[in-house]
VEXBATOR-513637 format. One record per residue: residue number from 1; residue in three letters; x, y, z of N, C-alpha, C in turn. Coordinates in nm, 2 decimals. Atoms other than C-alpha are relative to their C-alpha. Layout:
REM VEXBATOR-513637
+-----+--------+--------+--------+--------+--------+--------+--------+--------+--------+--------+
! num ! residu !   n_xx !   n_yy !   n_zz !  ca_xx !  ca_yy !  ca_zz !   c_xx !   c_yy !   c_zz !
+-----+--------+--------+--------+--------+--------+--------+--------+--------+--------+--------+
! NUM !    ALA !      X !      Y !      Z !      X !      Y !      Z !      X !      Y !      Z !
...
+-----+--------+--------+--------+--------+--------+--------+--------+--------+--------+--------+
***
This chain:
REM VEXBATOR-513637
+-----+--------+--------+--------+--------+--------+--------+--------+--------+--------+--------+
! num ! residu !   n_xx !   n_yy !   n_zz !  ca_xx !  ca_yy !  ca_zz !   c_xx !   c_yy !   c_zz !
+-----+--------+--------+--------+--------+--------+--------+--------+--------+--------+--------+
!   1 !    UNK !  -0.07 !  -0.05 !  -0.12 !   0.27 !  -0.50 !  -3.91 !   0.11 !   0.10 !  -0.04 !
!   2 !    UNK !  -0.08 !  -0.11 !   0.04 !   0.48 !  -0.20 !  -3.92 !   0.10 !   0.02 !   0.06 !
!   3 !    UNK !  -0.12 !   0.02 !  -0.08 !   0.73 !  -0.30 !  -3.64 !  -0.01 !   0.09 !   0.09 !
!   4 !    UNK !  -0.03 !  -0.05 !  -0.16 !   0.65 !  -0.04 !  -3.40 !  -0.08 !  -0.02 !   0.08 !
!   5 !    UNK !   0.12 !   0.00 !  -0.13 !   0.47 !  -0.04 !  -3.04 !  -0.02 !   0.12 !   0.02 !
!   6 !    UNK !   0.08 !  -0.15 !  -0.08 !   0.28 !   0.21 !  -2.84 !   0.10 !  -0.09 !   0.14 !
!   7 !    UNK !  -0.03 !  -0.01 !  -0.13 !   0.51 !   0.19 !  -2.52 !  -0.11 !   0.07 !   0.13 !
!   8 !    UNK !   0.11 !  -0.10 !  -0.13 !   0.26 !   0.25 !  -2.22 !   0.08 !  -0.02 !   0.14 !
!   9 !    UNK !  -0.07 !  -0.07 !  -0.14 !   0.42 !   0.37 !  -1.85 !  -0.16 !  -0.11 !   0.06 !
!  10 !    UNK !   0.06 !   0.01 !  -0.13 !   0.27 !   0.16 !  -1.56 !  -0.01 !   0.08 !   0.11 !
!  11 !    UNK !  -0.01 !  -0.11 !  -0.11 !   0.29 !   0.47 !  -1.34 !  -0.11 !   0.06 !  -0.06 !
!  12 !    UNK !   0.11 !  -0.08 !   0.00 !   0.01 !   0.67 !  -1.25 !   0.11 !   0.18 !  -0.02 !
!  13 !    UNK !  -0.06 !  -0.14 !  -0.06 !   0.06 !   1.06 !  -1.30 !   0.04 !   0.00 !   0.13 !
!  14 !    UNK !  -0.08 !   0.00 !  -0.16 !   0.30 !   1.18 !  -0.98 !  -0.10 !   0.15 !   0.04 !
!  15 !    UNK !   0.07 !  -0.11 !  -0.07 !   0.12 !   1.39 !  -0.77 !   0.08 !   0.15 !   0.02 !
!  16 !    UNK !  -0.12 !  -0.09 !   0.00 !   0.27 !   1.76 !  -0.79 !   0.00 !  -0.02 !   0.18 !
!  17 !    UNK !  -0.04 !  -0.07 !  -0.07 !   0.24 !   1.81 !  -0.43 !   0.11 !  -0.11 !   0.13 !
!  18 !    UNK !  -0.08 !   0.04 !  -0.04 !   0.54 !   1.67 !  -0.21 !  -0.07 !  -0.12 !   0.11 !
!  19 !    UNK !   0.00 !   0.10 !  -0.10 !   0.51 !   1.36 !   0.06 !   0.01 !   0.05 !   0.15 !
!  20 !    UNK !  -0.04 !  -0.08 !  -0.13 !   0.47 !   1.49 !   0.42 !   0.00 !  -0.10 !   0.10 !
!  21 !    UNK !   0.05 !   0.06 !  -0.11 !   0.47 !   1.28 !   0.74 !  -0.11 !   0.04 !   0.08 !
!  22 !    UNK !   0.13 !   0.00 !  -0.13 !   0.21 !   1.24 !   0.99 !   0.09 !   0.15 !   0.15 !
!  23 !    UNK !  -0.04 !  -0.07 !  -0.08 !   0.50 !   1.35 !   1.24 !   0.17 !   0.03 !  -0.03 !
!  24 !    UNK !  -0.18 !  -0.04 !   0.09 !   0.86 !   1.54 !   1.19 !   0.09 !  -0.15 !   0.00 !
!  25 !    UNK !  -0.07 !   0.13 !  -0.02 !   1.13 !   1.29 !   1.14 !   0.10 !   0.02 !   0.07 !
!  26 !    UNK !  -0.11 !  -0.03 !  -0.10 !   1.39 !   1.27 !   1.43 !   0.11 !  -0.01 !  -0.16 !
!  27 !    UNK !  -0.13 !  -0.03 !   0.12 !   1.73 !   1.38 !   1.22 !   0.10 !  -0.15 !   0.08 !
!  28 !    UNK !  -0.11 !   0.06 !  -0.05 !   1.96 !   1.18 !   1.47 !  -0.07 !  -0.09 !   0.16 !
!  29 !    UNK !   0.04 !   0.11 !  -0.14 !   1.89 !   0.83 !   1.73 !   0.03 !   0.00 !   0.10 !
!  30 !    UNK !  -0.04 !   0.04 !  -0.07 !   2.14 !   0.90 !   1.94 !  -0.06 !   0.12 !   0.16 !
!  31 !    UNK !   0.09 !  -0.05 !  -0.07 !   1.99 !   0.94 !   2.30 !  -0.12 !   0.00 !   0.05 !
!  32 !    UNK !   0.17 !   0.02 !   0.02 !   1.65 !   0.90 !   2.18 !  -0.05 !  -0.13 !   0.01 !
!  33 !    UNK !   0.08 !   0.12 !  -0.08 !   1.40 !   0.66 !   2.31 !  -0.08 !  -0.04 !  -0.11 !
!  34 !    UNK !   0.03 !   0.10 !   0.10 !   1.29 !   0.41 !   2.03 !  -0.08 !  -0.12 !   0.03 !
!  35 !    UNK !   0.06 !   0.08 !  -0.03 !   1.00 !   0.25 !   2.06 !  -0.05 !  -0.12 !  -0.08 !
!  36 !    UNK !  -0.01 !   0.16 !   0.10 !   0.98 !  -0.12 !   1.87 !  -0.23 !  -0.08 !   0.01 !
!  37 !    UNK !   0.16 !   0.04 !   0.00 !   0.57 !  -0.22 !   1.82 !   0.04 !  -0.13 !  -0.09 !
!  38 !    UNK !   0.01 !   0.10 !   0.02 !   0.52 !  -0.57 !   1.78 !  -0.15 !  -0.07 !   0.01 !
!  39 !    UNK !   0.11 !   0.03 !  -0.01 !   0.21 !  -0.74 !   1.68 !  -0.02 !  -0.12 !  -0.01 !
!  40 !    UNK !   0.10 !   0.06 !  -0.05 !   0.05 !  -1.03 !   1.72 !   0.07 !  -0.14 !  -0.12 !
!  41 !    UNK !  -0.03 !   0.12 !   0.05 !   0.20 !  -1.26 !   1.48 !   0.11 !   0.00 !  -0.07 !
!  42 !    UNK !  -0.18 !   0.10 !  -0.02 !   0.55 !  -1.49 !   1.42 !   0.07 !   0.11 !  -0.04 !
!  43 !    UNK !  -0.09 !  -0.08 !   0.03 !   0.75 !  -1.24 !   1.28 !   0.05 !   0.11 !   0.05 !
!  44 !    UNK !  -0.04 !  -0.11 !  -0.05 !   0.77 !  -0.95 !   1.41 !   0.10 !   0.02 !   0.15 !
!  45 !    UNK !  -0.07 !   0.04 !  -0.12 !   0.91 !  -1.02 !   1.76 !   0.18 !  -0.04 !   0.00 !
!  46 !    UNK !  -0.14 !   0.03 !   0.05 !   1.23 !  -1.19 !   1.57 !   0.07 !   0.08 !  -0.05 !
!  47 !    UNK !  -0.06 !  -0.10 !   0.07 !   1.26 !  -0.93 !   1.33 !   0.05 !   0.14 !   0.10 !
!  48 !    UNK !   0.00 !  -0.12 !  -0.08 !   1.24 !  -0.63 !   1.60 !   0.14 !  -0.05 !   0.13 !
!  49 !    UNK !  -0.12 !   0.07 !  -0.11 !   1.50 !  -0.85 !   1.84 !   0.13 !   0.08 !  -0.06 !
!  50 !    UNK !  -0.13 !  -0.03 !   0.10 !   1.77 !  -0.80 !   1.54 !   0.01 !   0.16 !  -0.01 !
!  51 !    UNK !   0.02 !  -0.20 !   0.01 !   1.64 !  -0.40 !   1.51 !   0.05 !   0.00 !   0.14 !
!  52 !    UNK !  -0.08 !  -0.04 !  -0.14 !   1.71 !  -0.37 !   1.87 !   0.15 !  -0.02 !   0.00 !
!  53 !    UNK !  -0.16 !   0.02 !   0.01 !   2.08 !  -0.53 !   1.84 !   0.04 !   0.10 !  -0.07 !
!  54 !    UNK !  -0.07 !  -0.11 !   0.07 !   2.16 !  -0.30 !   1.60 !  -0.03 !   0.15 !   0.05 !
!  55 !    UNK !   0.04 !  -0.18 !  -0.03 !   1.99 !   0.01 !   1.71 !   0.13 !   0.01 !   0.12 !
!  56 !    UNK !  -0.06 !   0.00 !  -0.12 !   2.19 !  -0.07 !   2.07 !   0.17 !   0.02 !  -0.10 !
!  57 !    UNK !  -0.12 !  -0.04 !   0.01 !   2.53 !  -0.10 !   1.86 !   0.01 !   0.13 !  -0.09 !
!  58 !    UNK !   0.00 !  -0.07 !   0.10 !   2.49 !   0.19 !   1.59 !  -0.08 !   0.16 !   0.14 !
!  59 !    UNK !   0.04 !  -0.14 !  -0.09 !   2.31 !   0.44 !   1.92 !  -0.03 !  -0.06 !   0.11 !
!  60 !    UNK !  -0.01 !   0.14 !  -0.15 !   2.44 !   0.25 !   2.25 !  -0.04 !   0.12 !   0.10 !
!  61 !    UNK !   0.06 !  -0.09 !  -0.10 !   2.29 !   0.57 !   2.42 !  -0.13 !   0.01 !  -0.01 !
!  62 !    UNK !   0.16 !   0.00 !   0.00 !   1.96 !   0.53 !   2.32 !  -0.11 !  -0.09 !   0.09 !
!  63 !    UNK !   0.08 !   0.11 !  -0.13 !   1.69 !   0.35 !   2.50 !  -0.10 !  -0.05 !  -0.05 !
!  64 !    UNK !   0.07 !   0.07 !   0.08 !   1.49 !   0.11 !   2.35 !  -0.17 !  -0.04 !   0.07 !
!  65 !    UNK !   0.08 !  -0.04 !  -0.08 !   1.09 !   0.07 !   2.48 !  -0.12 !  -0.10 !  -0.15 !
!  66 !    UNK !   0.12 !   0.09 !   0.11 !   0.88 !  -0.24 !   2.33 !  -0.15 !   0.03 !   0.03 !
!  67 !    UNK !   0.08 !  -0.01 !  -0.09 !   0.53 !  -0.22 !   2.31 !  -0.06 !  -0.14 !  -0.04 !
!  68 !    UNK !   0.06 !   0.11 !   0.09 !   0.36 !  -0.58 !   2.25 !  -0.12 !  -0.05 !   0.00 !
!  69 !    UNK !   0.16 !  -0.02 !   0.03 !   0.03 !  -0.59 !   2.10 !  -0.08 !  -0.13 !   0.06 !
!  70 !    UNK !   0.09 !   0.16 !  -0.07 !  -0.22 !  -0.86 !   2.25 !  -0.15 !   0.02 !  -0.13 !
!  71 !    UNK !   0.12 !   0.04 !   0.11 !  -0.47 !  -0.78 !   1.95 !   0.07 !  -0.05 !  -0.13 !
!  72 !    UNK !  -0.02 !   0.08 !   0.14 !  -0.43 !  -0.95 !   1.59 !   0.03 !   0.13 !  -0.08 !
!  73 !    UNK !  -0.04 !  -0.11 !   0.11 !  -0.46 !  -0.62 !   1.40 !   0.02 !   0.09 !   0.04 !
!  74 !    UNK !   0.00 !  -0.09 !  -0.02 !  -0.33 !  -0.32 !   1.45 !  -0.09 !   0.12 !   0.05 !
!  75 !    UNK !   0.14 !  -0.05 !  -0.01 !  -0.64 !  -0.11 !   1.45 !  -0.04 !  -0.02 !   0.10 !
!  76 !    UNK !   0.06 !   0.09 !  -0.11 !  -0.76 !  -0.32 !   1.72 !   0.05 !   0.07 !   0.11 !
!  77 !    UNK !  -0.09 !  -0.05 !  -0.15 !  -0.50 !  -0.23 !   1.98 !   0.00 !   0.16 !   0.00 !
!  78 !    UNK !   0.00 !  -0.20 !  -0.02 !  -0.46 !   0.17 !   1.91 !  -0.15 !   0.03 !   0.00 !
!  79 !    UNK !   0.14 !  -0.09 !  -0.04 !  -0.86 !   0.21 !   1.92 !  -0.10 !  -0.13 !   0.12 !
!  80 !    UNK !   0.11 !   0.12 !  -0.10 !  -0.98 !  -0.09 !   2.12 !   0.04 !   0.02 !   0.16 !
!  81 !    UNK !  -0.01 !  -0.05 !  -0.15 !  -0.97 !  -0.13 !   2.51 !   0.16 !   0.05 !   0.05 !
!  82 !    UNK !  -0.04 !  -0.04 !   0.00 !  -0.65 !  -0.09 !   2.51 !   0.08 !   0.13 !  -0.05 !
!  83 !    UNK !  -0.06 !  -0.10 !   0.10 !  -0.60 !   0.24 !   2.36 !   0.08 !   0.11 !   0.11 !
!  84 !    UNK !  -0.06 !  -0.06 !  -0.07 !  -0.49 !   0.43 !   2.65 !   0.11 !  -0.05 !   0.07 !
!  85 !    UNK !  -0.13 !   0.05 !  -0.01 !  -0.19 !   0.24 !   2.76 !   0.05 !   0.00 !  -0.13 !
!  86 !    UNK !  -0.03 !  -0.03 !   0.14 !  -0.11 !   0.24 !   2.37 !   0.05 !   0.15 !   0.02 !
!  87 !    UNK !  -0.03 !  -0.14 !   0.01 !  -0.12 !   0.62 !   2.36 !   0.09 !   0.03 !   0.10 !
!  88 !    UNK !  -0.08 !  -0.02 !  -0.10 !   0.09 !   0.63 !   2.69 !   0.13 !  -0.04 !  -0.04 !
!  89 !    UNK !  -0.12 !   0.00 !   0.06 !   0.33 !   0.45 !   2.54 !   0.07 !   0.09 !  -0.11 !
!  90 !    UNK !   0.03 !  -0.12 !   0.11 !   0.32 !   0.66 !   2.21 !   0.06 !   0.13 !   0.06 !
!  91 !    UNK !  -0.07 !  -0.15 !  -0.05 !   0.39 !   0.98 !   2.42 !   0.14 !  -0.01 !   0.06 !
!  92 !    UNK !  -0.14 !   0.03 !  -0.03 !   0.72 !   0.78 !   2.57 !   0.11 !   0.02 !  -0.10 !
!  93 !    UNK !  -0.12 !   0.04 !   0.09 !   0.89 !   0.75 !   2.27 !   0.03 !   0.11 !  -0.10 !
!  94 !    UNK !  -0.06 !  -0.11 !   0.08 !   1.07 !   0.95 !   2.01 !  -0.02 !   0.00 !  -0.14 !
!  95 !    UNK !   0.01 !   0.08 !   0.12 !   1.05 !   0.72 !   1.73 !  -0.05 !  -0.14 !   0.04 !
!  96 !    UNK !   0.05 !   0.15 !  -0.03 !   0.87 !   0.40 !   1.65 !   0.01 !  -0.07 !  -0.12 !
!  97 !    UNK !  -0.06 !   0.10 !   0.11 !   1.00 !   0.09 !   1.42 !  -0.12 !  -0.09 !   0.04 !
!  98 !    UNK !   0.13 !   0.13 !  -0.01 !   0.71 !  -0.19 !   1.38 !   0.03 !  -0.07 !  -0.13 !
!  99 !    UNK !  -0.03 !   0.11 !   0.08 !   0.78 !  -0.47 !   1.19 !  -0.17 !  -0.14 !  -0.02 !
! 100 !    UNK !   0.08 !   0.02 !   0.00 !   0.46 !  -0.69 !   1.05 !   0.07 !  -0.17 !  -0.10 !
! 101 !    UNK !  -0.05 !   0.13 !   0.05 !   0.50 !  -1.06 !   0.88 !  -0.11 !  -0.09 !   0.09 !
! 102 !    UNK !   0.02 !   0.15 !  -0.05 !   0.36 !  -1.43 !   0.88 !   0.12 !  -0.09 !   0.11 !
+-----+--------+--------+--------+--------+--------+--------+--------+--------+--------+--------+
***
């Protein structure tokens, strides 16, 4: 033994090209209509309660706009019978916080 290692990196190469969103990112909450998605199981409902409190003290002008899922997965509710009350909602809001958990 010769006492040295081969150090190997758990990272994959970084991709050169930058991270983009789906959709721009609001810069600033205040005002803006925040819509809270909640799915289908224990957690999320509790967790999104505590996001509401705070959103209400940190942007007490904004307007808060739950949507609460009646399917199990995600997927389900934005393409299943419900998808056009989903998307209705979706066009109400400005931003959307969704919290997932056991």
């Amino acid at each position: 033994m010769s006492g040295q290692y081969d150090i190997l990196s758990p990272w994959a190469d970084a991709d050169p090209m930058p991270l983009k969103g789906i959709s721009p990112r609001v810069i600033n909450l205040t005002g803006k209509k925040i819509g809270l998605y909640a799915t289908t199981k224990r957690a999320p409902k509790p967790i999104l309660t505590v996001v509401e409190k705070k959103f209400k003290e940190i942007f007490p002008t904004s307007e808060i706009s739950w949507y609460l899922s009646t399917q199990h997965y995600a997927d389900l509710q934005i393409e299943g019978k419900n998808k056009a009350q989903f998307e209705e909602w979706v066009k109400g809001v400005d931003a959307v916080v969704t919290a997932v958990g056991d």
